[in-house]
N, C-alpha and C positions, 0 to 999 in steps of 0.2 A: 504494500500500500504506500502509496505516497507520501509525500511530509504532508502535500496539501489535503489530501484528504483526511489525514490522520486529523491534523486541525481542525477542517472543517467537520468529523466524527466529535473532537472535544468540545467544541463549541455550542455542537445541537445538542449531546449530553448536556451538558455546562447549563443549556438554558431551560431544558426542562427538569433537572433532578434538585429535589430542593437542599436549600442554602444548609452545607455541614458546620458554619463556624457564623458566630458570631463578630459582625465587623462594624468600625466606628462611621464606615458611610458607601455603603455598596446598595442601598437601596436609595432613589432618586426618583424624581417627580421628570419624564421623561420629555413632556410637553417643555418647559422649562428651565428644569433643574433647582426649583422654588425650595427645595429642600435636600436634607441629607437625613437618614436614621441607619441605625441596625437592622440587618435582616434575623431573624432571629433563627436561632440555630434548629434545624432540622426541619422548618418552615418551607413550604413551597414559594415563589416570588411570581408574579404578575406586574409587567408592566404595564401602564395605562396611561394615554394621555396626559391625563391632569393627576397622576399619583402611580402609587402602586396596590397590590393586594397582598396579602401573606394569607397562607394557605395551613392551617394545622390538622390538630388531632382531631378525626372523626367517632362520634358518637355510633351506637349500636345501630341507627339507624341509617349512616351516612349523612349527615348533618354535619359539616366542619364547621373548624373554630377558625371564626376570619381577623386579621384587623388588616383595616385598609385607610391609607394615606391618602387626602388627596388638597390641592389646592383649590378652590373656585377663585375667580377671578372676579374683579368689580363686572359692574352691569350682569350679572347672573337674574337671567326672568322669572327662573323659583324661588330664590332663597341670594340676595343682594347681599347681607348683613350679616354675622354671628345671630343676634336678636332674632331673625328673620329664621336664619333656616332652625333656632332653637324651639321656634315657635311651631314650626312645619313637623319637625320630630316627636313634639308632644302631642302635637293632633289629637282629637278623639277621635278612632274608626268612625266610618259610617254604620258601621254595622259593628253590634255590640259581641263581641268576641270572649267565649269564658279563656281566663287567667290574662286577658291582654292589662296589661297597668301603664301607666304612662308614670314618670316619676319629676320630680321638681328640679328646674333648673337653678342650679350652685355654680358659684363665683370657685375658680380654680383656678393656679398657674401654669402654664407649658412652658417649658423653654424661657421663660421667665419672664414672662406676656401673661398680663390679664387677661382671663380668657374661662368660658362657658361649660358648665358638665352636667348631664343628665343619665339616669341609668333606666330601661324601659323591660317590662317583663311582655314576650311577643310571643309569637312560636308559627313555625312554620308546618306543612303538611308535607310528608311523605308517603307514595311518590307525588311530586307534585303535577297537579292535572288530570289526576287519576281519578275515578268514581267513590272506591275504596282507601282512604288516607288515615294516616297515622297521625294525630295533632304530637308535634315533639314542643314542648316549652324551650323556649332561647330567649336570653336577655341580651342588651344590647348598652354599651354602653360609649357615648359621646362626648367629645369635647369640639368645639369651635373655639380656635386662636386666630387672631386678629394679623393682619399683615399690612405693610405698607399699603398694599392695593391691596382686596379680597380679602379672604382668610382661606384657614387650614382647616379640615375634620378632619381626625382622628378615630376610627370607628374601631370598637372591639366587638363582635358578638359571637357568641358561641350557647351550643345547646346549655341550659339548663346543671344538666348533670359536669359538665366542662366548663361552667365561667369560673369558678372559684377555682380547680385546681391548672387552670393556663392563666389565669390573671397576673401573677406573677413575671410572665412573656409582653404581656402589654405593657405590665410597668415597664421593663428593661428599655421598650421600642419610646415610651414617652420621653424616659431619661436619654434617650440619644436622640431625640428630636431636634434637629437643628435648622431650621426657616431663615432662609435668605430671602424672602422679602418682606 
């Protein structure tokens, strides 16, 4: 085999197998580059326009533990503001959902920026789209940090049975949160 293909072999591994080590800034906002964090170790990586995704531990029912990074940009037509998309997050459903809660938003720091957090009990249905579904409970928990332009969400949610023992993985990614704008 080639040098070149050998590389281009390490490369397509490289970009689908998830991150073995945690690093001070290998995850990035690819639209941009509005930010730097850690990918967390054994976590899958998604890159995305306006942030990234990390990919965890899945529950009995295949329900992963996400957190995902992203910037919004000013003039955003959902959600302009931190205030604004905190407001969108809390929503009540339209429809009254058993174990859905919505939870209060608190004054928090990131990165060392005043900045928005709320934690919401949801849950999703597996498989979804199916006639027959499983309700799984997933909490969700959010901050909005403030940027020169825009701001930053920070999302963690993970089933139920997984937020309290990966919470710890979210802390780490907050503690290396680093916002350049």
């Amino acid at each position: 085999m080639t040098k070149f293909r050998i590389a281009a072999l390490a490369a397509l591994v490289g970009a689908v197998v998830p991150s073995a080590a945690a690093g001070p800034a290998p995850a990035k906002s690819a639209q941009n580059a509005s930010f730097d964090c850690a990918s967390p170790a054994g976590w899958g990586l998604q890159r995305r326009a306006d942030g990234v995704v990390f990919e965890g531990a899945r529950d009995e029912h295949g329900v992963a533990a996400l957190i995902i990074i992203r910037y919004v940009g000013p003039g955003n037509k959902l959600y302009g503001t931190p205030d604004a998309y905190m407001r969108r997050v809390t929503a009540k459903p339209d429809v009254a959902l058993p174990g859905w809660k919505t939870g209060v938003v608190e004054a928090a720091v990131v990165a060392g920026r005043p900045s928005k957090r709320v934690v919401n009990d949801v849950a999703d249905y597996v498989p979804p789209h199916a006639l027959d579904t499983k309700r799984v409970p997933v909490r969700e928990e959010y901050f909005a940090v403030p940027a020169s332009r825009g701001f930053y969400v920070l999302e963690y949610r993970a089933p139920s049975a997984l937020f309290a023992p990966q919470r710890e993985v979210f802390a780490r990614v907050l503690e290396s949160f680093k916002p350049k704008l």
